[in-house]
Backbone atoms as SQL, in Angstrom:
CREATE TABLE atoms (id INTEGER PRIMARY KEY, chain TEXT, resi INTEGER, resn TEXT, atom TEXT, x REAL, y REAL, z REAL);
INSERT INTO atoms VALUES
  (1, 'A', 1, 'UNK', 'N', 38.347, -66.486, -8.073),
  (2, 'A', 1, 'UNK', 'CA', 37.908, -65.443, -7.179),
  (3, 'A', 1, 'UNK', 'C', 36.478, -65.078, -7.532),
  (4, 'A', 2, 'UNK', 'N', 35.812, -64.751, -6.354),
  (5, 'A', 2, 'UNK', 'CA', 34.042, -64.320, -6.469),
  (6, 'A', 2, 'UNK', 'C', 33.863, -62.878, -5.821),
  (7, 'A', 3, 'UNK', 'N', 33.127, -62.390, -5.772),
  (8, 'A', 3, 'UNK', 'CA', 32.628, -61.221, -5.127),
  (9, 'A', 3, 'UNK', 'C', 30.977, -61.760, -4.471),
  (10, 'A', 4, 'UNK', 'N', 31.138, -61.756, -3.670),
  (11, 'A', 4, 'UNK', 'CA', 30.445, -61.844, -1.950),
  (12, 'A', 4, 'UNK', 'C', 29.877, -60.552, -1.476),
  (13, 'A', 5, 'UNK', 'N', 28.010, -60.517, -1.837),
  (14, 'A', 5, 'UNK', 'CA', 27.844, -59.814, -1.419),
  (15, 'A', 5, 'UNK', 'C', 26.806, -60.091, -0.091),
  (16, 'A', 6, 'UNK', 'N', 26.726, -59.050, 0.850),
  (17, 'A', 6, 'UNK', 'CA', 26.501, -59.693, 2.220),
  (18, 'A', 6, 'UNK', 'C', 25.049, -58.994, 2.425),
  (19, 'A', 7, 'UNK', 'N', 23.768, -59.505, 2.167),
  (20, 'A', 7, 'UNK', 'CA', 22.248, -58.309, 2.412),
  (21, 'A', 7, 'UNK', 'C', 22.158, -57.951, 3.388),
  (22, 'A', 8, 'UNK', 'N', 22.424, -58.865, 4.670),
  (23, 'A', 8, 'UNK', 'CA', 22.465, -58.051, 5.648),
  (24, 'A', 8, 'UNK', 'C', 22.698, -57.115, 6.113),
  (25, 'A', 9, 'UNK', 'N', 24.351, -56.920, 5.506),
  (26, 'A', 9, 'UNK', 'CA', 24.929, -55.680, 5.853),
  (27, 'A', 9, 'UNK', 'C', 24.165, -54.405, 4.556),
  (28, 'A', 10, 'UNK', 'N', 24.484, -54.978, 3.470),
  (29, 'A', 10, 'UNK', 'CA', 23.785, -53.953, 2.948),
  (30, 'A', 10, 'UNK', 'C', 22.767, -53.101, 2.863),
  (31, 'A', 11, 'UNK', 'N', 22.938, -51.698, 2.348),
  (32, 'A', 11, 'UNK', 'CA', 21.667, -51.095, 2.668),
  (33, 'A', 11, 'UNK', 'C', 21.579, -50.430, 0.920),
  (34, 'A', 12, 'UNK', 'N', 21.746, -50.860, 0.234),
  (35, 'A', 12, 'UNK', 'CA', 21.359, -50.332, -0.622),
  (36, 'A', 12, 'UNK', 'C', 21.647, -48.981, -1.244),
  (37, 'A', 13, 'UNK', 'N', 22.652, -48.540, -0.562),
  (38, 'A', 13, 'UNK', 'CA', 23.017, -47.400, -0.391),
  (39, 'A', 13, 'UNK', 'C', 21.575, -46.267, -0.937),
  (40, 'A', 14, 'UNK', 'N', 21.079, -46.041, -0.207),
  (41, 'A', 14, 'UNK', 'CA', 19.851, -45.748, 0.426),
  (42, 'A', 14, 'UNK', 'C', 19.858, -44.517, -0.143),
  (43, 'A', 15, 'UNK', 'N', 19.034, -43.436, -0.705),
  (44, 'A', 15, 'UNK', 'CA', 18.999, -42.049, -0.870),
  (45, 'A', 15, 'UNK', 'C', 19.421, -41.747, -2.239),
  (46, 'A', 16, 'UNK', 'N', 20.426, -42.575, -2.723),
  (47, 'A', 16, 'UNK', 'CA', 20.620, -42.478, -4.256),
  (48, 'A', 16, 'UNK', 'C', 20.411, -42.788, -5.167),
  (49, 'A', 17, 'UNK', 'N', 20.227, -42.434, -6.142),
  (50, 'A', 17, 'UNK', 'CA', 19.472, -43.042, -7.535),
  (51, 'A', 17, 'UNK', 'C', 19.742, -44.473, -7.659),
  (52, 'A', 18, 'UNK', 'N', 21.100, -44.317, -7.827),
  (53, 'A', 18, 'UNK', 'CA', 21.753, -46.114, -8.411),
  (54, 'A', 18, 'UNK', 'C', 22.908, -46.353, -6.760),
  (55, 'A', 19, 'UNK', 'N', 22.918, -47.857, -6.881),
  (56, 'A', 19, 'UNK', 'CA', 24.007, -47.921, -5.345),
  (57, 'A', 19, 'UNK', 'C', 25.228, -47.615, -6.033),
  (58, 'A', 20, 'UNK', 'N', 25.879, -47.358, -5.336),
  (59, 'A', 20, 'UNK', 'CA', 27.594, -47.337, -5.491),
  (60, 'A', 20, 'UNK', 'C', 28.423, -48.406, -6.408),
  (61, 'A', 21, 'UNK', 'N', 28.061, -49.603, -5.976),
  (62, 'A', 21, 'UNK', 'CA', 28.700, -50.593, -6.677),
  (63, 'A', 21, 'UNK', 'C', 28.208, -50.390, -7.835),
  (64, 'A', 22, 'UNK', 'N', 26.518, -50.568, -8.575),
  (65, 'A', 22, 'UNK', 'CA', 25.805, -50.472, -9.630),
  (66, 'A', 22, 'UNK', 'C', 26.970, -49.306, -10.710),
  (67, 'A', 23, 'UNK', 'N', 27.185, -48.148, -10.066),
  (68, 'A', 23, 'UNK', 'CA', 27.486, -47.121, -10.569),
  (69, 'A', 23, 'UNK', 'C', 29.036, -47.717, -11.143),
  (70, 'A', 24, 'UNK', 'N', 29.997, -47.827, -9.973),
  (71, 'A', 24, 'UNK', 'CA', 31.197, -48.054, -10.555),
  (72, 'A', 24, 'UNK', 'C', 31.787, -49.278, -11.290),
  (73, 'A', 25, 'UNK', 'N', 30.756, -50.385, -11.337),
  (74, 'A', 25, 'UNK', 'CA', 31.485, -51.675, -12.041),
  (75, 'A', 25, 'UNK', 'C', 31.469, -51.591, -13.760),
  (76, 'A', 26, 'UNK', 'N', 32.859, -51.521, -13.823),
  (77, 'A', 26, 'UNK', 'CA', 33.132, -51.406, -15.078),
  (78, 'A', 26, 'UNK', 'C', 32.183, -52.630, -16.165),
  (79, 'A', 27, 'UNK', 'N', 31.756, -53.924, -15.408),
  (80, 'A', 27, 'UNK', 'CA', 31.321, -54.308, -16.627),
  (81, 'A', 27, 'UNK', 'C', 29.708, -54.609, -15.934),
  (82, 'A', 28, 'UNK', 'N', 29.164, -53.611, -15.597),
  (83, 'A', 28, 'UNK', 'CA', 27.838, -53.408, -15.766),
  (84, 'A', 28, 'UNK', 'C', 27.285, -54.696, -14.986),
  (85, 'A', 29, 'UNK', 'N', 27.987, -55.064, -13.987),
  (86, 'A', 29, 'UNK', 'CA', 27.228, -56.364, -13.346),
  (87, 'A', 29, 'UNK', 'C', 26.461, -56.392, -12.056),
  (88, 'A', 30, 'UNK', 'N', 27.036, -55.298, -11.579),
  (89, 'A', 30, 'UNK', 'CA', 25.799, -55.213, -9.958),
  (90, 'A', 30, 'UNK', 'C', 24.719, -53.939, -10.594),
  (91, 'A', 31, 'UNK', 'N', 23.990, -54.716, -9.534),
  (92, 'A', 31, 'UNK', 'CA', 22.125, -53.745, -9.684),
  (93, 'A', 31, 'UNK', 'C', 21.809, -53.904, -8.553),
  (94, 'A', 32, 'UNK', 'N', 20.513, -53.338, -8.114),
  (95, 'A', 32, 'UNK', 'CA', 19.922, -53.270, -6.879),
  (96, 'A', 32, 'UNK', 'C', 18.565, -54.100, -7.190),
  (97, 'A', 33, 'UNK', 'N', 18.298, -55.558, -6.126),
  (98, 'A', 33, 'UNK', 'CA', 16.818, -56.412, -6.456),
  (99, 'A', 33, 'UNK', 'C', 15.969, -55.389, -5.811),
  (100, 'A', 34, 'UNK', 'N', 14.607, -56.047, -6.412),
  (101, 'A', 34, 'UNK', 'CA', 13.689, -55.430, -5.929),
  (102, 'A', 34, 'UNK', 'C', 13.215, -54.997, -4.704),
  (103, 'A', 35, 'UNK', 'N', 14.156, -55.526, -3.222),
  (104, 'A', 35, 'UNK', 'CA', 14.320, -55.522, -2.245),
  (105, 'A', 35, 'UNK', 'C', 15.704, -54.259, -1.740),
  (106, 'A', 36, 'UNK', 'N', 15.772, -53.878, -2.892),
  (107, 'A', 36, 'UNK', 'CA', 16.931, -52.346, -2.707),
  (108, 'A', 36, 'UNK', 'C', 18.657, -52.967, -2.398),
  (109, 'A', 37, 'UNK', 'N', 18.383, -54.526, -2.189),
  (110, 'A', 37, 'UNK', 'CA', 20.055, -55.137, -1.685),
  (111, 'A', 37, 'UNK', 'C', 20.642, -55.227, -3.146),
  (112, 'A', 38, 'UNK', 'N', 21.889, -54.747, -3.088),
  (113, 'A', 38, 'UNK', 'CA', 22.875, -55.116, -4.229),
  (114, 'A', 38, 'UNK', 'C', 22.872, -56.906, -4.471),
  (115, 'A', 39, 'UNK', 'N', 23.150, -56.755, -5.930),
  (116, 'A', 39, 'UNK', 'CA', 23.855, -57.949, -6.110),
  (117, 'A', 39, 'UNK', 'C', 24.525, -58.284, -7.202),
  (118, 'A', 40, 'UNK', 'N', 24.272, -59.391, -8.070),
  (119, 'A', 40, 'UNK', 'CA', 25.592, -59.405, -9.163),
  (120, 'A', 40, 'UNK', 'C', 24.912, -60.481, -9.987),
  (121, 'A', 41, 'UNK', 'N', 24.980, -59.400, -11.435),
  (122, 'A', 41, 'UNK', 'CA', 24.216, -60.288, -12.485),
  (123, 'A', 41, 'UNK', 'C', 25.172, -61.976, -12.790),
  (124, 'A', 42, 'UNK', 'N', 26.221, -61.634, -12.940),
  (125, 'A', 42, 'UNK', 'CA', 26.708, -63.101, -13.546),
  (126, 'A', 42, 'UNK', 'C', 28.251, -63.046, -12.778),
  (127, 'A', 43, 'UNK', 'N', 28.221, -63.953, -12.103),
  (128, 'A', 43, 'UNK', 'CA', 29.878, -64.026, -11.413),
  (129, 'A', 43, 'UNK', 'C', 30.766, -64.479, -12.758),
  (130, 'A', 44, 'UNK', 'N', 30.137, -65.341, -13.473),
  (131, 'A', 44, 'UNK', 'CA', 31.144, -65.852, -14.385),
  (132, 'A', 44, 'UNK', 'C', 31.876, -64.797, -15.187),
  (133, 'A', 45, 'UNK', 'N', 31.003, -63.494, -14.869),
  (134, 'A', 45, 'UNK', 'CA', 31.284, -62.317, -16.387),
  (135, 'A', 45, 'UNK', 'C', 32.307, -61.064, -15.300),
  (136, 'A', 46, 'UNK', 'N', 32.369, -61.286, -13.897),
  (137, 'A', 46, 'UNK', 'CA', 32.764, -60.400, -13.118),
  (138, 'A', 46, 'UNK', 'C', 34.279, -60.427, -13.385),
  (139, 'A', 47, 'UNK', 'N', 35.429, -59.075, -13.493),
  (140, 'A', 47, 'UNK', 'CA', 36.774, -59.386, -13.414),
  (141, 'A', 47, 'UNK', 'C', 37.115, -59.203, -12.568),
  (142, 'A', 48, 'UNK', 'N', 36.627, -59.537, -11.190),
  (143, 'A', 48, 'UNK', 'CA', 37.159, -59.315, -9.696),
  (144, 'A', 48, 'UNK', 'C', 38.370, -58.272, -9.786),
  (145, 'A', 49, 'UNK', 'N', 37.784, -57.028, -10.641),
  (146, 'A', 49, 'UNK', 'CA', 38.588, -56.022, -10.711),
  (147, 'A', 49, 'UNK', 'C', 39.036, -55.625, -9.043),
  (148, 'A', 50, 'UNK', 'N', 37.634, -55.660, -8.360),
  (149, 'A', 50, 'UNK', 'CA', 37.481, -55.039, -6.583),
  (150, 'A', 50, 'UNK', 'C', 36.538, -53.779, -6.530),
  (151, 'A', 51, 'UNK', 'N', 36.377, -53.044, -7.777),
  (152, 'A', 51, 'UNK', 'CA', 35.851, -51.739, -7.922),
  (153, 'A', 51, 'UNK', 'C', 34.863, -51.943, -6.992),
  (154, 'A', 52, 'UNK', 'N', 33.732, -52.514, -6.632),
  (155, 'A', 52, 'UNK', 'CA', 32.463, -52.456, -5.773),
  (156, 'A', 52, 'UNK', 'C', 33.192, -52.864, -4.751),
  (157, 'A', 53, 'UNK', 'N', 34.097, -53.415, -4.301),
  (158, 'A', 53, 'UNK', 'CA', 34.500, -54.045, -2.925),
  (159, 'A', 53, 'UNK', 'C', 34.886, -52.215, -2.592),
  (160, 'A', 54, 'UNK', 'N', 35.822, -51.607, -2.870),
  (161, 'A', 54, 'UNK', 'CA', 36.460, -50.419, -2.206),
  (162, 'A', 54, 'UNK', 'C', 35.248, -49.537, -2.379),
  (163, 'A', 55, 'UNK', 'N', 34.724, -50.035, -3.368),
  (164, 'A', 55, 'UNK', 'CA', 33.780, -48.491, -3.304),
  (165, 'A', 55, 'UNK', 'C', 32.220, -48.820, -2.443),
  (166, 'A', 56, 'UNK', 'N', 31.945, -49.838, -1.852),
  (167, 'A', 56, 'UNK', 'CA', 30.966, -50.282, -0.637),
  (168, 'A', 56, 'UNK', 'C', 31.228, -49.580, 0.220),
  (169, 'A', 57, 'UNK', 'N', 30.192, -48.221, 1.274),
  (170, 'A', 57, 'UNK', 'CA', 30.672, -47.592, 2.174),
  (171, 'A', 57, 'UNK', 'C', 30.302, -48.353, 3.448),
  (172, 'A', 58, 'UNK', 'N', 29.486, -49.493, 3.379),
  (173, 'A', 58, 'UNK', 'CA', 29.349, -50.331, 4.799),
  (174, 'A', 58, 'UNK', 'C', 29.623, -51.896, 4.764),
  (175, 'A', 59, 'UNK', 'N', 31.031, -51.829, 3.794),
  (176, 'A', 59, 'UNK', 'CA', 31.656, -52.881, 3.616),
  (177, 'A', 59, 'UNK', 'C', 30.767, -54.710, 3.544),
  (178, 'A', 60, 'UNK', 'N', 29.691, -54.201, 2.504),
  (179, 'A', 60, 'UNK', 'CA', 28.689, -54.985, 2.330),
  (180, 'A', 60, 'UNK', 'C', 29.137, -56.444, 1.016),
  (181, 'A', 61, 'UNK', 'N', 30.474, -55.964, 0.368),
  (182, 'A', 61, 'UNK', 'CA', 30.689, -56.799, -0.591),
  (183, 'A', 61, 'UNK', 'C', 32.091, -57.443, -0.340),
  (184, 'A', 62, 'UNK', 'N', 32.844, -58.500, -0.471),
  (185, 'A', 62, 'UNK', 'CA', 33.732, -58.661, -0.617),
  (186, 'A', 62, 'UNK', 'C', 34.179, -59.742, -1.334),
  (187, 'A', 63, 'UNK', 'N', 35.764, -60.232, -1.630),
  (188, 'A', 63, 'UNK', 'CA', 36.335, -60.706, -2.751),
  (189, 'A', 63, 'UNK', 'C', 36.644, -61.838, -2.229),
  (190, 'A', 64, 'UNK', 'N', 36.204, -63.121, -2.838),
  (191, 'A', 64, 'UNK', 'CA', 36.477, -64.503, -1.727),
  (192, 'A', 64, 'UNK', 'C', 37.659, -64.454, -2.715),
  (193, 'A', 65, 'UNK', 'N', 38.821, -65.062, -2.179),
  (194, 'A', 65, 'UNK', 'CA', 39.703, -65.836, -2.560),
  (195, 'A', 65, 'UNK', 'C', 39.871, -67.288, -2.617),
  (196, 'A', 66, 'UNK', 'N', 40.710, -67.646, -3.775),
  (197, 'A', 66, 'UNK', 'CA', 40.423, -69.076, -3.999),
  (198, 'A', 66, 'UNK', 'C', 41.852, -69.651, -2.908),
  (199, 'A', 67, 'UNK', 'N', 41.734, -70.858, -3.036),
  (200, 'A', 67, 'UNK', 'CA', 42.343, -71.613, -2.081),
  (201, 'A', 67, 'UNK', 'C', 43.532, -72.122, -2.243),
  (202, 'A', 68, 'UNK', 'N', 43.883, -71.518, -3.901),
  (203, 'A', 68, 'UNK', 'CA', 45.461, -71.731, -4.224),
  (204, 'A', 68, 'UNK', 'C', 46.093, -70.715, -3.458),
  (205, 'A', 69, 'UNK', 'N', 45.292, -69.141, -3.803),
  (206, 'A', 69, 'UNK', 'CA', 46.198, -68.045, -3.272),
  (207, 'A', 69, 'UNK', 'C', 45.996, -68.574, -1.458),
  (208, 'A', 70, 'UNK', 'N', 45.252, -68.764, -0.823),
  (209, 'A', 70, 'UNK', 'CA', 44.479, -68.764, 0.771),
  (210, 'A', 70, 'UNK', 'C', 44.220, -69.963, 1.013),
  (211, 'A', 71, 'UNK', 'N', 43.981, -70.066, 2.238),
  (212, 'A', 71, 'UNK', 'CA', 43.372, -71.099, 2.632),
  (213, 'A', 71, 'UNK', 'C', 41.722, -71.180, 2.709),
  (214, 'A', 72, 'UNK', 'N', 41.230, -72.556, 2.272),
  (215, 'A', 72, 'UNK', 'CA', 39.743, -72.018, 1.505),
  (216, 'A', 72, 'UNK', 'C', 38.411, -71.219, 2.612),
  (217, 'A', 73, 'UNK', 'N', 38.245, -70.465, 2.102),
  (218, 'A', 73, 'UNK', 'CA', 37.315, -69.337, 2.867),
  (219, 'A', 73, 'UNK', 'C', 37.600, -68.330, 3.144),
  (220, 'A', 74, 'UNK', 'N', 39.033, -67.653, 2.808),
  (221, 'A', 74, 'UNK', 'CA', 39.467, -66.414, 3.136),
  (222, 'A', 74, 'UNK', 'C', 38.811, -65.609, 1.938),
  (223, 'A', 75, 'UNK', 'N', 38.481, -64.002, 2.367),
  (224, 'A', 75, 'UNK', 'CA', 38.026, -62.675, 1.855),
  (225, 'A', 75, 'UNK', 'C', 38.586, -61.834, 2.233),
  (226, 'A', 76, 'UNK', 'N', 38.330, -60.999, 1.302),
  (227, 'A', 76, 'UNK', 'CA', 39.422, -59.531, 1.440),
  (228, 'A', 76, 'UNK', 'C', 38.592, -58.412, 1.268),
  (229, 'A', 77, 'UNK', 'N', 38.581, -57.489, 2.037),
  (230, 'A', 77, 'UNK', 'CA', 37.495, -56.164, 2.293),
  (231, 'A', 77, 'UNK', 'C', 38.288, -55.106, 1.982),
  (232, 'A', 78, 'UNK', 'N', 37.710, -54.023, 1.625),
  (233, 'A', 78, 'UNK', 'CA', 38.155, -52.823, 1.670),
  (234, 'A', 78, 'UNK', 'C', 37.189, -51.619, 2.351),
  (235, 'A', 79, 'UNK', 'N', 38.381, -50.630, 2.984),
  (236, 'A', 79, 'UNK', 'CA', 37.588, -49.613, 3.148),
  (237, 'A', 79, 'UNK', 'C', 38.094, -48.197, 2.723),
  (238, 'A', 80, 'UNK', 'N', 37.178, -47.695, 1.919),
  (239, 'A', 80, 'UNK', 'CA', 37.988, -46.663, 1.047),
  (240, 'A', 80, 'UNK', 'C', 38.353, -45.122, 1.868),
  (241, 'A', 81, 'UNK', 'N', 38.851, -44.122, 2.422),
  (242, 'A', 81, 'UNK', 'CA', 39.163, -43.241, 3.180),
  (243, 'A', 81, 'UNK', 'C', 39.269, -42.121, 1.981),
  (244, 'A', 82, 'UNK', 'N', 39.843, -40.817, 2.791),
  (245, 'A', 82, 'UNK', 'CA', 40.133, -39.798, 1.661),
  (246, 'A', 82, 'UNK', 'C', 41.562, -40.113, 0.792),
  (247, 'A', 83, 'UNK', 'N', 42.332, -40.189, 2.278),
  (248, 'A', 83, 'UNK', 'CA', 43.962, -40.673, 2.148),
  (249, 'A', 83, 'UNK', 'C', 44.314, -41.763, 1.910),
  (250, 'A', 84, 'UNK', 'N', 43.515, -42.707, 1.832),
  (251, 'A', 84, 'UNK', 'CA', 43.937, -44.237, 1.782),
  (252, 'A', 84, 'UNK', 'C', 42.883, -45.532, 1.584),
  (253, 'A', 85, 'UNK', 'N', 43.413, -46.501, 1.180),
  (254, 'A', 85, 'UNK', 'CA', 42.412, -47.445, 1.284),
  (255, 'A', 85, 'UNK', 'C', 42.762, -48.700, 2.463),
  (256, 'A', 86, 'UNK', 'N', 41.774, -49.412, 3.238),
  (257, 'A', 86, 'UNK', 'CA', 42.527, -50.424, 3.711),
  (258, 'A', 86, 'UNK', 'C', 41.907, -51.988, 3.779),
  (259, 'A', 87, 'UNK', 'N', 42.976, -52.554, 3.384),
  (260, 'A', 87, 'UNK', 'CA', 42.571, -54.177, 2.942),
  (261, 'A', 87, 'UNK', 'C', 42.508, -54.620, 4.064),
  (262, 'A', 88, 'UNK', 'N', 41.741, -55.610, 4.328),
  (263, 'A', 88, 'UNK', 'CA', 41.714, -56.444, 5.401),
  (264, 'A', 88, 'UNK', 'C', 41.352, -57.855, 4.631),
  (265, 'A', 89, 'UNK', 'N', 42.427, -58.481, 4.948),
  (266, 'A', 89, 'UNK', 'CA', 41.937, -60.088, 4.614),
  (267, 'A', 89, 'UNK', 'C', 41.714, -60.919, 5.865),
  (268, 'A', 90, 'UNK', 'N', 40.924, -61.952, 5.640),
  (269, 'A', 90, 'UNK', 'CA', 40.763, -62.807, 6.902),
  (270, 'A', 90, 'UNK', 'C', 40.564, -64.078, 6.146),
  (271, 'A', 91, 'UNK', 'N', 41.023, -64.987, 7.133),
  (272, 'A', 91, 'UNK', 'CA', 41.315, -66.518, 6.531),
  (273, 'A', 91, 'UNK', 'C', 40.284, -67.386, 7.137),
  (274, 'A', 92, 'UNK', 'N', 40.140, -68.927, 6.572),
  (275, 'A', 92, 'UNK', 'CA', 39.479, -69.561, 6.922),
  (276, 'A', 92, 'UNK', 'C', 39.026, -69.513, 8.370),
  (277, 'A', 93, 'UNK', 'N', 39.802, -69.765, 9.944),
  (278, 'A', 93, 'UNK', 'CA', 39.916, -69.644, 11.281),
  (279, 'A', 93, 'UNK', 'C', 39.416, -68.250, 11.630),
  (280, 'A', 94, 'UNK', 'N', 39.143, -66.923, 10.795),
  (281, 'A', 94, 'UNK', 'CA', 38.518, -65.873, 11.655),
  (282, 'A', 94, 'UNK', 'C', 39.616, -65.153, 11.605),
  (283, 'A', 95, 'UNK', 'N', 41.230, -65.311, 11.823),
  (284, 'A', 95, 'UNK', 'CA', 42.451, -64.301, 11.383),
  (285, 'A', 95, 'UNK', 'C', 42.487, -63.280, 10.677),
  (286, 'A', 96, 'UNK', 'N', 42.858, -62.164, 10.849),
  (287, 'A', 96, 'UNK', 'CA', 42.821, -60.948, 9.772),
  (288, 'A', 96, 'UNK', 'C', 44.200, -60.286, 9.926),
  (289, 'A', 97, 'UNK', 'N', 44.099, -59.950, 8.920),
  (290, 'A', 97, 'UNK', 'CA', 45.325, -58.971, 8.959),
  (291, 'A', 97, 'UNK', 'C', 44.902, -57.447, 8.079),
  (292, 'A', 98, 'UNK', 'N', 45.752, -56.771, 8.079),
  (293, 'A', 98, 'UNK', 'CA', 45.413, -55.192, 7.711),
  (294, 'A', 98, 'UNK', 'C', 46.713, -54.460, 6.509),
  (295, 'A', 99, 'UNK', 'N', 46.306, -54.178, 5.289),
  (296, 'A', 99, 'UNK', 'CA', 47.017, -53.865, 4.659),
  (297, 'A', 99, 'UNK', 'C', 46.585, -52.379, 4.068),
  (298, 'A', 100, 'UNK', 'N', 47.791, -51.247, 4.141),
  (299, 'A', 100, 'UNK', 'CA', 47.376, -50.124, 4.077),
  (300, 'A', 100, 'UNK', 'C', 47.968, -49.508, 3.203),
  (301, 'A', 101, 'UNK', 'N', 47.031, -49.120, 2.120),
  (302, 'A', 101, 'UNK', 'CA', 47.528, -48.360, 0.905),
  (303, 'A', 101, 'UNK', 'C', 47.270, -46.684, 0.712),
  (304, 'A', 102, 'UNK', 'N', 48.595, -45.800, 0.978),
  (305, 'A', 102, 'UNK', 'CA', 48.367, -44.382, 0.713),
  (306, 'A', 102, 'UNK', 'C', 47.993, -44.075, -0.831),
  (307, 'A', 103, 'UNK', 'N', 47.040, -43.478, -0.407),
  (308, 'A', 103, 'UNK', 'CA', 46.559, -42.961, -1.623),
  (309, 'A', 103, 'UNK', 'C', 47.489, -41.345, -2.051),
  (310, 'A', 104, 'UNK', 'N', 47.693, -41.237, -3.864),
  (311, 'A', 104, 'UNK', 'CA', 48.672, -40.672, -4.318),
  (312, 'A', 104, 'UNK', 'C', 48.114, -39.924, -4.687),
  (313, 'A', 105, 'UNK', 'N', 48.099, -38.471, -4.955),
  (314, 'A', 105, 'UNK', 'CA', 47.112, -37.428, -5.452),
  (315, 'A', 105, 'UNK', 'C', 48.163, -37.236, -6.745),
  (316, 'A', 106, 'UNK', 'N', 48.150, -36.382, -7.792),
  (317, 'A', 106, 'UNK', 'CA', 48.855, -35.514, -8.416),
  (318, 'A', 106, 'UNK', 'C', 49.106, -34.335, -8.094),
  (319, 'A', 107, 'UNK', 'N', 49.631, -33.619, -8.641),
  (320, 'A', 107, 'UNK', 'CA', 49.465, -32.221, -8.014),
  (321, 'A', 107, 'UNK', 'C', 48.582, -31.588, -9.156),
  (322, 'A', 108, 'UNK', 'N', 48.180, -30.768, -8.343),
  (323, 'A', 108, 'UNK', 'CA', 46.801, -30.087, -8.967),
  (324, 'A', 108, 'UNK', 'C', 45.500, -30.455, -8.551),
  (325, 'A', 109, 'UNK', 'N', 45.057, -31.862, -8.325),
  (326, 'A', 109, 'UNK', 'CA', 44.103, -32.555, -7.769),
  (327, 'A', 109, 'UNK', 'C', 43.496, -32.226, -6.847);
């Protein structure tokens, strides 16, 4: 598995010190180039935890899957909500499907 990030779509998350992804990847691997687009110091060092995939607010990164789990070329997106997150995978042919995870608060939260 890789993480796919897309410049086009990205914007750098624009207005903030560090982007989003930069901020939340546990092992310190996305930054912003000198051109303000995210990207990713070393795929080899990435644990396709997903942390930058859910936490992208214009769904600029996503998680290729390999071709044991998929058929080769499928990715999986997220979009993070208050209440929920939602997966969308799509396969080689352009197919998607939609997988929807409620998000669990504690109480007190």
């Amino acid at each position: 598995m890789s993480i796919s990030i897309d410049e086009t779509i990205c914007n750098g998350c624009k207005g903030l010190p560090e982007a989003r992804c930069e901020r939340i990847c546990p092992g310190d691997l996305c930054y912003r180039k000198e051109n303000t687009k995210a990207a990713i110091r070393d795929q080899s060092a990435c644990w396709t935890c997903a942390c930058c995939v859910k936490e992208c607010p214009v769904q600029a990164i996503e998680l290729r899957l390999p071709f044991q789990i998929c058929s080769n070329g499928s990715s999986l997106k997220a979009r993070l909500k208050p209440d929920k997150t939602i997966w969308t995978v799509w396969d080689a042919e352009g197919h998607q499907e939609e997988f929807i995870i409620q998000a669990k608060w504690l109480k007190g939260d």
